[in-house]
BAVOVO-11114 format. One record per residue: residue in three letters; x, y, z of N, C-alpha, C in turn. Coordinates in pm, whole numbers, padded with zeros to 5 digits, always signed. Atoms other than C-alpha are relative to their C-alpha. Last residue first. Layout:
<rs>
ALAXYZXYZXYZ;...
</rs>
This chain:
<rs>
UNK-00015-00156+00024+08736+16698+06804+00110+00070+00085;UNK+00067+00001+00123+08717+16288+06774+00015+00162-00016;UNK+00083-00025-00004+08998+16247+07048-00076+00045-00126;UNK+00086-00007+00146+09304+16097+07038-00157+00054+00041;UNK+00132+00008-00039+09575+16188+07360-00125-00005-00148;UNK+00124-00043+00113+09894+16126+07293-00125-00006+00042;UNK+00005+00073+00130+10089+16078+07632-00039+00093-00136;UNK-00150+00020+00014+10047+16287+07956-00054-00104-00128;UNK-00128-00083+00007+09756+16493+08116+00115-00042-00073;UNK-00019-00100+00152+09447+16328+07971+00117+00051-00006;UNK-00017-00120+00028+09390+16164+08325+00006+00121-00066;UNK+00152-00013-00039+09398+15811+08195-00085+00106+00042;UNK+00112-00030+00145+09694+15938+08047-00127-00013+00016;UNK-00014-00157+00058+09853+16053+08362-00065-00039-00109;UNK+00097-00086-00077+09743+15723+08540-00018+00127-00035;UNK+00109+00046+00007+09965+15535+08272-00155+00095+00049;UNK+00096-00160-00014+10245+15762+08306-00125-00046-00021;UNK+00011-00071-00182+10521+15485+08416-00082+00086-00031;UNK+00022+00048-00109+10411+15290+08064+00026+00037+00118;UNK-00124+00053-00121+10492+15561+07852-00086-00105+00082;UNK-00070+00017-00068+10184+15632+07562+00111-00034+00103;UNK-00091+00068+00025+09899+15617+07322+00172+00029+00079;UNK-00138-00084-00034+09596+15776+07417+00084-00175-00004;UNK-00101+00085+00022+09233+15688+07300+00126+00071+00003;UNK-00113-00009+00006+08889+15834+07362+00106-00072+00006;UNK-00028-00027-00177+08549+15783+07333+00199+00035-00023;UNK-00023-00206-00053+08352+15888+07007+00079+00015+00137;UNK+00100-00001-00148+08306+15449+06978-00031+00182+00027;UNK+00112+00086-00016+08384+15394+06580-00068+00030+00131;UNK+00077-00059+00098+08616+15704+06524-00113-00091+00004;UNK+00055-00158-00058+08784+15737+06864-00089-00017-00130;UNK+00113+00034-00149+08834+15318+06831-00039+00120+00026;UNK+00129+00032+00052+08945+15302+06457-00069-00010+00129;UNK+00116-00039+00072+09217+15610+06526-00112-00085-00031;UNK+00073-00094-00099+09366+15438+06879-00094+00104-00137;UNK+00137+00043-00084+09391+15123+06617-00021+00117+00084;UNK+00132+00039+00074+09562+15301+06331-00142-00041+00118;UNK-00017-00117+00035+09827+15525+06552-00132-00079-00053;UNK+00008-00068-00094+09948+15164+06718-00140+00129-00012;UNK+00127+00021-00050+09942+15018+06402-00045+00021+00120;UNK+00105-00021+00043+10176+15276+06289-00099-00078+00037;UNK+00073-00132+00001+10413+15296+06545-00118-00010-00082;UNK+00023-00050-00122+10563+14956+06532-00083+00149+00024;UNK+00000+00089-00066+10588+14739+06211+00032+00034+00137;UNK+00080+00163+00001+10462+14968+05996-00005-00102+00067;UNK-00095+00162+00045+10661+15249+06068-00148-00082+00019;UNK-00082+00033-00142+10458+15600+06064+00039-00160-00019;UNK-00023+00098+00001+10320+15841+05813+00102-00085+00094;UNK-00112+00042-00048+10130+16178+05846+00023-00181+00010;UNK-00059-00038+00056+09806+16300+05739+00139-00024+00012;UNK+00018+00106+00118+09623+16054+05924+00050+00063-00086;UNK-00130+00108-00003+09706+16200+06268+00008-00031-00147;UNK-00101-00117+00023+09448+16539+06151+00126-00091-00004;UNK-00035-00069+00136+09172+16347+06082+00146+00045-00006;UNK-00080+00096+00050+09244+16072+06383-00027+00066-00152;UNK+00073+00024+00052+09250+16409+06586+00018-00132-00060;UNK+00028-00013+00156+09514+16489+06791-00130-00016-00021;UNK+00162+00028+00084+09656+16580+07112-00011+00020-00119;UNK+00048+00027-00114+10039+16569+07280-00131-00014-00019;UNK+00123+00028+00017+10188+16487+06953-00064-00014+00124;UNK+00085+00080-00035+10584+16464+07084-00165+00100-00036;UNK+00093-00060-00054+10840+16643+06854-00127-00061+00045;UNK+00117+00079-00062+11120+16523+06701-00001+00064+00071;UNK+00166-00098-00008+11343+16766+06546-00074-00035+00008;UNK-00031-00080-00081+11696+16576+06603-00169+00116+00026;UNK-00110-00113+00054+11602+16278+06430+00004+00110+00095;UNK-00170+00046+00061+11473+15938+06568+00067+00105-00062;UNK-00101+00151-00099+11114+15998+06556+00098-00009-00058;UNK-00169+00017+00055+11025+16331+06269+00050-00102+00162;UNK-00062-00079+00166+10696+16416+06445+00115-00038-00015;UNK-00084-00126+00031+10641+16198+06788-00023-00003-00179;UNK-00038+00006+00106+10355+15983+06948+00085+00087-00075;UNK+00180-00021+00039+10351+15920+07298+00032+00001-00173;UNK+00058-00047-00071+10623+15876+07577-00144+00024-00063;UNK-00016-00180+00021+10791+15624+07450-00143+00088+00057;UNK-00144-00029-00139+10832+15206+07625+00063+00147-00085;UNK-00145+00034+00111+10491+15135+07505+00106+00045+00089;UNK-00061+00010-00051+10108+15136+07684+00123-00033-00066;UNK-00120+00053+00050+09837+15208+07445+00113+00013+00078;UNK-00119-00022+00024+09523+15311+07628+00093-00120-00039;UNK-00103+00102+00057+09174+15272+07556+00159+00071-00001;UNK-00175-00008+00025+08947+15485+07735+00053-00113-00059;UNK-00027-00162-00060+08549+15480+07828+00122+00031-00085;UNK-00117-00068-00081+08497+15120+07703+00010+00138-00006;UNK+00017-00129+00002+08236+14947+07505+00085+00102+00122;UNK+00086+00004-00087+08322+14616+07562-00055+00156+00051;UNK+00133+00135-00042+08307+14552+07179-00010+00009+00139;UNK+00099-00054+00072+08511+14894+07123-00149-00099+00076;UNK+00120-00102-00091+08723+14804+07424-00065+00041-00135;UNK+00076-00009-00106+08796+14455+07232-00026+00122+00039;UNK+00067+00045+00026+08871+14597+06889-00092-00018+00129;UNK+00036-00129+00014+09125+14846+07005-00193-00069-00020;UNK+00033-00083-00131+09300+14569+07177-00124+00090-00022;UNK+00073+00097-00080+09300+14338+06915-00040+00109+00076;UNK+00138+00017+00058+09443+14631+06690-00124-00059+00063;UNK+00075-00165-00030+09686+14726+06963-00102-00015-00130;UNK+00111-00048-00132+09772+14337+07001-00061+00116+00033;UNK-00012-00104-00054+09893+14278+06623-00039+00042+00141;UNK+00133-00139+00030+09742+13949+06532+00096+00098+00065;UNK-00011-00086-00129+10084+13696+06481-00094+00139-00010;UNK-00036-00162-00032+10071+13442+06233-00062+00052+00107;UNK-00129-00001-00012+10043+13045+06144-00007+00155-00043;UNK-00049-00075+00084+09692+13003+06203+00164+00026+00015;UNK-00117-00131+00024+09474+12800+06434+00050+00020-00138;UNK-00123+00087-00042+09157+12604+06365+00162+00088-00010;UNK-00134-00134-00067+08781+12668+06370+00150-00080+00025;UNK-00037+00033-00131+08560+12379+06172+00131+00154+00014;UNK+00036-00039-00107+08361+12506+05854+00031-00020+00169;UNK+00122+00068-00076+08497+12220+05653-00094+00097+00109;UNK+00093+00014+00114+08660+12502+05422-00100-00128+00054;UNK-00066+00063+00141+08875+12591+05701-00107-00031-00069;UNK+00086+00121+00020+08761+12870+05998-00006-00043-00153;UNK+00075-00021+00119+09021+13104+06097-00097-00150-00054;UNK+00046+00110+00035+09237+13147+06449-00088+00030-00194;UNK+00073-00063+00146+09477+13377+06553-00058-00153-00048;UNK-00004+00107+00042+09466+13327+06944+00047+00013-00155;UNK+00109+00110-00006+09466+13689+07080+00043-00134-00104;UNK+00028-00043+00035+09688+14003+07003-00146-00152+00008;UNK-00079-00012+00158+09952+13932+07161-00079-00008-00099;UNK-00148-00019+00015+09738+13875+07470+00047-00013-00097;UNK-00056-00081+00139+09370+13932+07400+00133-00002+00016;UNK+00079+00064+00159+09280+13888+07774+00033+00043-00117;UNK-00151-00003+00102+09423+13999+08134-00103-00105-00089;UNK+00054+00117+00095+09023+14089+08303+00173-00009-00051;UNK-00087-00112+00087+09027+14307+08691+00038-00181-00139;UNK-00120+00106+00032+08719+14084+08830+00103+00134-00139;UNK-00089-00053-00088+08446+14288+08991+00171-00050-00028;UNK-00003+00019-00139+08157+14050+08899+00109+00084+00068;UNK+00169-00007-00100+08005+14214+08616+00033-00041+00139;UNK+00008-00120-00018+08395+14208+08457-00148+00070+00102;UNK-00100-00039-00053+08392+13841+08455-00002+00172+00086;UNK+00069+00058-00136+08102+13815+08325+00028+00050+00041;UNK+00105-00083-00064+08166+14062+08012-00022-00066+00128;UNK-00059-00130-00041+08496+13857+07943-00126+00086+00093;UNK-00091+00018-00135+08294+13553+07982+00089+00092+00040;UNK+00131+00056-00099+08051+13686+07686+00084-00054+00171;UNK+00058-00117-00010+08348+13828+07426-00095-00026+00161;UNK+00033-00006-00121+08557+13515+07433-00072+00110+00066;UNK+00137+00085-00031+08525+13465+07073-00050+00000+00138;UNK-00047+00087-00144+08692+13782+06976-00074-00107+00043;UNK+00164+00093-00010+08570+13837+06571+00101-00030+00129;UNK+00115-00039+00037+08756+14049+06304-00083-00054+00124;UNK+00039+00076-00089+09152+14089+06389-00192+00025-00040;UNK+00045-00094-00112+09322+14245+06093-00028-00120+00054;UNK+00148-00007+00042+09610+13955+05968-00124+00096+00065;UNK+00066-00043-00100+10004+14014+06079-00157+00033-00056;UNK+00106-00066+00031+10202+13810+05888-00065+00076+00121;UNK+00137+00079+00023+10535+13747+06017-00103+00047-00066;UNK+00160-00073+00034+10867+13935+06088-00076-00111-00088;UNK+00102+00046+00100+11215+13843+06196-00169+00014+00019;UNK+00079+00096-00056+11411+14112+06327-00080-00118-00065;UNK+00087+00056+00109+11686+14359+06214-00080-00115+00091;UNK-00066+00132-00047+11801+14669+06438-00044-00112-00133;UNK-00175+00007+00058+11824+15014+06374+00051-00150+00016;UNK-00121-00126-00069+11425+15098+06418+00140-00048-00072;UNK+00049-00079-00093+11306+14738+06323+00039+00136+00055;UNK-00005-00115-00141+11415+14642+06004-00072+00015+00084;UNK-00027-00168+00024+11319+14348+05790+00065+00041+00145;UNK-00061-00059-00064+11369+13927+05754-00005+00190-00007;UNK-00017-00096+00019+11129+13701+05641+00048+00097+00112;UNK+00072-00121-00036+11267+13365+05756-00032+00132-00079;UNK+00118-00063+00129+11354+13080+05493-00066+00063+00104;UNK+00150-00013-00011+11577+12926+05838-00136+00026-00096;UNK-00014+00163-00113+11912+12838+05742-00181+00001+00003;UNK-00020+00152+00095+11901+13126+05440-00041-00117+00118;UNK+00090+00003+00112+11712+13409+05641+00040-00095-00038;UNK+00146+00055-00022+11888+13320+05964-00074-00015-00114;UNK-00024+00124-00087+12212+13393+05828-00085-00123+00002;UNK-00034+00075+00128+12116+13711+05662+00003-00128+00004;UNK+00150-00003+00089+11966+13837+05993+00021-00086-00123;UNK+00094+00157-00067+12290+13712+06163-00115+00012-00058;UNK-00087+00155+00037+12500+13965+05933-00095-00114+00049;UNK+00056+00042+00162+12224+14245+05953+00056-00129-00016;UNK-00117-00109+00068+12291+14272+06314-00038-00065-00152;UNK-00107+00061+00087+12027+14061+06485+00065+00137-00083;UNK-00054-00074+00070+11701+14150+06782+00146-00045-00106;UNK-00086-00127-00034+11499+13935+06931+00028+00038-00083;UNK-00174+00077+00013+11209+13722+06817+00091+00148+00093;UNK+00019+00076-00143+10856+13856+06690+00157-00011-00006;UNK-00155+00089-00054+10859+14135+06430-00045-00034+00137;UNK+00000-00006-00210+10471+14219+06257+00131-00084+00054;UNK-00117-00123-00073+10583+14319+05870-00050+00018+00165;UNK-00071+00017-00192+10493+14010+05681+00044+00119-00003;UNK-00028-00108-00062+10300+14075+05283+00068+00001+00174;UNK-00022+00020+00141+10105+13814+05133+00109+00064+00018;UNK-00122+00167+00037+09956+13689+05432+00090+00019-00100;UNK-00105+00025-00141+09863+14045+05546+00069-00091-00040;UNK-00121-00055+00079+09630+14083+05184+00095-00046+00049;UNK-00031-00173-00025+09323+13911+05409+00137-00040-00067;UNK-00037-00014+00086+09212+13555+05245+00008+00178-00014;UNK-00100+00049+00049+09228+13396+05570+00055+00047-00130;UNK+00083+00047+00138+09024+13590+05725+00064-00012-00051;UNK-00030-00129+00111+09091+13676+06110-00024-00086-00119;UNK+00055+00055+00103+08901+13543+06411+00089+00115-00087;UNK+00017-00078+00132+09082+13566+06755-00004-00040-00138;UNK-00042+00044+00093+09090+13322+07073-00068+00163-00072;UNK+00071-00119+00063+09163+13472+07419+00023-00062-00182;UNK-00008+00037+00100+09255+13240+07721-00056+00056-00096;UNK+00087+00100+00087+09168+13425+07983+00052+00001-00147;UNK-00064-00002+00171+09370+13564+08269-00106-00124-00075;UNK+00040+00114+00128+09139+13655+08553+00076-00025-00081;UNK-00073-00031+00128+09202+13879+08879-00009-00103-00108;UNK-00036+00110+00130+08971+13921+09132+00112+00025-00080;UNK+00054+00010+00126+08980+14181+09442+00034-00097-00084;UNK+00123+00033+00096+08969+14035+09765-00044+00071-00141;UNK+00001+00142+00055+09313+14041+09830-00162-00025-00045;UNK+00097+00060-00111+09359+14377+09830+00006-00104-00033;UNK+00154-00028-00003+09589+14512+09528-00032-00096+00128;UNK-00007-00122-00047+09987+14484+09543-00143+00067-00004;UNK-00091-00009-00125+10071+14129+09532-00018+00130+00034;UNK+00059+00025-00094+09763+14081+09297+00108+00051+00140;UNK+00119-00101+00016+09968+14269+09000-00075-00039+00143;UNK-00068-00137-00079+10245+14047+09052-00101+00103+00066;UNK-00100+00016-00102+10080+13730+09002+00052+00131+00086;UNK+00084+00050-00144+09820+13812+08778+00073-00021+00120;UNK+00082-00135-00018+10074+13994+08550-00102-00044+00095;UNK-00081-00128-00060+10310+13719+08569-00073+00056+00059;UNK-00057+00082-00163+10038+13435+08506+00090+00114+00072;UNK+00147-00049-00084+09889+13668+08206+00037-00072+00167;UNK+00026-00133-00058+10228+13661+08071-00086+00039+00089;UNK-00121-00008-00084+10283+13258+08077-00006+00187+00028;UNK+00038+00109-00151+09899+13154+07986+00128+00076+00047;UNK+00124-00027-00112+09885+13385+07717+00045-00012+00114;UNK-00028-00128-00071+10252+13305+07586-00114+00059+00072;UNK-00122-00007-00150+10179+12975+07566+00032+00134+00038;UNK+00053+00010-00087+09875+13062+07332+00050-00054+00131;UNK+00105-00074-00044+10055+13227+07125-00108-00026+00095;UNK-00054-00124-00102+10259+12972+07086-00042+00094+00044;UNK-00067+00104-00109+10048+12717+06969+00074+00132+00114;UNK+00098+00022-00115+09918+12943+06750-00037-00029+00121;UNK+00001-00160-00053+10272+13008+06593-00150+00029+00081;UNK+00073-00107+00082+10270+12638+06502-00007+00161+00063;UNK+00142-00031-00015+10501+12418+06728-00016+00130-00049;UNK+00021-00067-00073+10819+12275+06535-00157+00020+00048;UNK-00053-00140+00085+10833+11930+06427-00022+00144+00091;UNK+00154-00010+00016+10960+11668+06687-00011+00126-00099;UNK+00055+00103+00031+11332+11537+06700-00179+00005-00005;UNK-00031+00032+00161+11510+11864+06598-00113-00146-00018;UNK-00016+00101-00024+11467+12071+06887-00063-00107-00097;UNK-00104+00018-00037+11598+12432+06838+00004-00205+00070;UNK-00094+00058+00127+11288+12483+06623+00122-00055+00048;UNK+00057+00121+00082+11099+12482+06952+00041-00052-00133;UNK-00009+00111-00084+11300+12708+07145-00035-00099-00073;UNK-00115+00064+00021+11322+12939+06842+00070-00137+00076;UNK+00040+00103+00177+10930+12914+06794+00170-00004+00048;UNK+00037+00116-00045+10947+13006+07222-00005-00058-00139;UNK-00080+00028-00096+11187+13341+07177-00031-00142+00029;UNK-00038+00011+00106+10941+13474+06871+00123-00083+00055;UNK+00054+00111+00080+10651+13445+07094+00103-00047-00074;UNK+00001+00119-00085+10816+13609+07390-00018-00090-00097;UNK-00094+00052-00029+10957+13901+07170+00003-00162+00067;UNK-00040+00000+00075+10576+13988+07029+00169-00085+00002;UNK-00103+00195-00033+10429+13868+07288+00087+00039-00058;UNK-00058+00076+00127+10195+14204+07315+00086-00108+00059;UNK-00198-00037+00042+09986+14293+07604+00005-00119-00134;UNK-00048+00058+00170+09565+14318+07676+00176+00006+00051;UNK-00106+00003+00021+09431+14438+08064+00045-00096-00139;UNK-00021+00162+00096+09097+14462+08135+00169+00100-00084;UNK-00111+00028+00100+09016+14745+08397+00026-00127-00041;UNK+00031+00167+00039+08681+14817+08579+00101+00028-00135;UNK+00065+00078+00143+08758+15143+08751-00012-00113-00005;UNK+00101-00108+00047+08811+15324+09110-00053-00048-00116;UNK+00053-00009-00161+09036+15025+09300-00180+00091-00100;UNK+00123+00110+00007+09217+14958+08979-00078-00002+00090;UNK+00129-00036+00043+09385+15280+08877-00131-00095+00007;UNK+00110-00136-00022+09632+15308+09118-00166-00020-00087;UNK+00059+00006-00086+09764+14924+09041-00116+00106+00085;UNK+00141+00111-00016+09847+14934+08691-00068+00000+00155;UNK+00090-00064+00061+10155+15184+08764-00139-00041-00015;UNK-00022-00082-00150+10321+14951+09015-00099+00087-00099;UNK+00134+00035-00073+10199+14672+08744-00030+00133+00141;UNK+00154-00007+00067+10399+14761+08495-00058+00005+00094;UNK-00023-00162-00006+10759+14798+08741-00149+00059-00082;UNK+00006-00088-00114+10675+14453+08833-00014+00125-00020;UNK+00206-00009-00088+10543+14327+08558+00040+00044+00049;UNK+00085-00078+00050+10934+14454+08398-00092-00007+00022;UNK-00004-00131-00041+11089+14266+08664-00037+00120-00057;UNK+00066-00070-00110+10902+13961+08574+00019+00102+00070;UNK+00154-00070+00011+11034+13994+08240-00112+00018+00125;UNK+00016-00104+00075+11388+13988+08317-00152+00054-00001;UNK-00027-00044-00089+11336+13676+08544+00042+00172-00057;UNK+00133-00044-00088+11166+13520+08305+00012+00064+00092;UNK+00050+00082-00103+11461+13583+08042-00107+00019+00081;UNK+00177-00027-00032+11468+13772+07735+00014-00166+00099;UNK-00041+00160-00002+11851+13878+07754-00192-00027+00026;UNK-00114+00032-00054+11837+14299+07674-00104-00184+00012;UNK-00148+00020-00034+11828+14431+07402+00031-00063+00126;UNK-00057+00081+00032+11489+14555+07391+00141+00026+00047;UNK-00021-00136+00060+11273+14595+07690+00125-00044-00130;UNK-00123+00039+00054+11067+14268+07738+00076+00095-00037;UNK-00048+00146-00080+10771+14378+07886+00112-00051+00030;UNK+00020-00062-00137+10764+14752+07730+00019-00134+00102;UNK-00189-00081+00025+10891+14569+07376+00036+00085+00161;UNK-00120+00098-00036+10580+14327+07435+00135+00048+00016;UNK-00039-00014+00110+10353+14690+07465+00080-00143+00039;UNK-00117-00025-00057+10078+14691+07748+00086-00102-00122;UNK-00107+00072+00107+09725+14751+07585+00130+00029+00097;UNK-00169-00106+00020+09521+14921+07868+00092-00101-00076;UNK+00004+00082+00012+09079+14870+07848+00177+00093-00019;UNK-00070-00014+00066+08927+15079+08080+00107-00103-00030;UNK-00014+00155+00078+08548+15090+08163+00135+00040-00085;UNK-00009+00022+00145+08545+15414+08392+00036-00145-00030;
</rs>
């Protein structure tokens, strides 16, 4: 199978705790032990979020006063290069040596005069107690919401319309090459009133990106990789209840956070309803179980 596996920034970076590199390479590690079964038998392309990394390198960069900061594009495309290096890294230490591995630089088209800008609810950064949220908001003019029980700062998050690296992905993949691409949701780029392409100050969602690419490489499966087991009824109260199969008729009656669950829930519904293939949303140690059907959410058109 052609499978494409979103791996969550909050599953990278778990939260709370210290977002160092040495933190996060022990989360590839424990990713990749899962990642590795299924690469021998399929053609896998690998996506992840930034979300914490990205929001960890604007504070680096605001934290130095004599240049201005670097653009959220910018970053995004440091975080490419620095996840996809992990995940190639680790990931090879436990596959053959002659299989490939690729990280590719991954730009994304969104439209500048989408609603999103008008509106922030994708959280990069760590985590703050309301007091430091407040804090930040004045020093900084961050938008500041909830995450779960925590507070974070939050960005636009624009759809994703247009991967440009579509054609070297497909090489790639023709020759045997496992693909890391679309990280944090890809480049965000948009083209200015001279018709020239040029970054963006916001953060694409990576389970939209994601959902986008395996549509465009027409993909068998799309899984959502997170740090829960799948999708629950009533999250966070005592009568949650995990969604072991759905529909994206039947999900869509029901409402889910905005700035984590739900676009999750949106992109595995626009990829069962545009391709008829399937989509599961899930634990990162059960990877091979969703690919399987046995474990996660499982989306299917009937």
């Amino acid at each position: 199978m052609r499978i494409v596996i979103a791996l969550g920034g909050n599953a990278l970076l778990r939260r709370g705790e210290d977002m160092t590199a040495e933190n996060q390479r022990k989360n590839i590690q424990i990713a990749v032990k899962s990642l590795a079964p299924i690469v021998e038998d399929n053609e896998l392309v690998i996506s992840h979020g930034n979300g914490p990394q990205v929001g960890l390198l604007s504070l680096q960069s605001a934290a130095y006063k004599e240049v201005d900061e670097y653009p959220l594009d910018v970053l995004g495309a440091q975080t490419e290069g620095m996840i996809g290096y992990m995940i190639e890294q680790e990931l090879g230490n436990l596959l053959p040596i002659e299989i490939p591995i690729a990280s590719i630089l991954t730009m994304v088209e969104v439209d500048p005069e989408d609603p999103a800008f008008s509106n922030p609810t994708k959280p990069i950064g760590p985590i703050y107690t309301k007091e430091e949220a407040e804090e930040l908001q004045k020093i900084r003019g961050w938008e500041i919401k909830m995450d779960g029980k925590d507070w974070r700062r939050v960005v636009a998050s624009p759809e994703p319309h247009r991967i440009f690296e579509l054609r070297p992905i497909h090489w790639l993949l023709e020759k045997g090459t496992v693909v890391i691409c679309a990280g944090g949701g890809g480049i965000p780029t948009i083209y200015n009133k001279d018709g020239k392409l040029e970054g963006v100050e916001v953060v694409i969602d990576k389970d939209r990106a994601s959902s986008l690419l395996a549509f465009e490489l027409e993909a068998d499966v799309l899984i959502m990789a997170t740090d829960t087991e799948g999708v629950f009824h009533d999250w966070g109260t005592k009568k949650q209840k995990i969604i072991s199969k759905t529909t994206p008729e039947q999900i869509k009656k029901y409402d889910f956070d905005k700035g984590s669950m739900g676009p999750k829930v949106e992109a595995a519904c626009s990829f069962v309803e545009r391709s008829g293939q399937r989509a599961v949303i899930g634990s990162l140690k059960d990877i091979k179980e969703m690919v399987d059907g046995i474990a996660g959410t499982q989306f299917t058109l009937k």
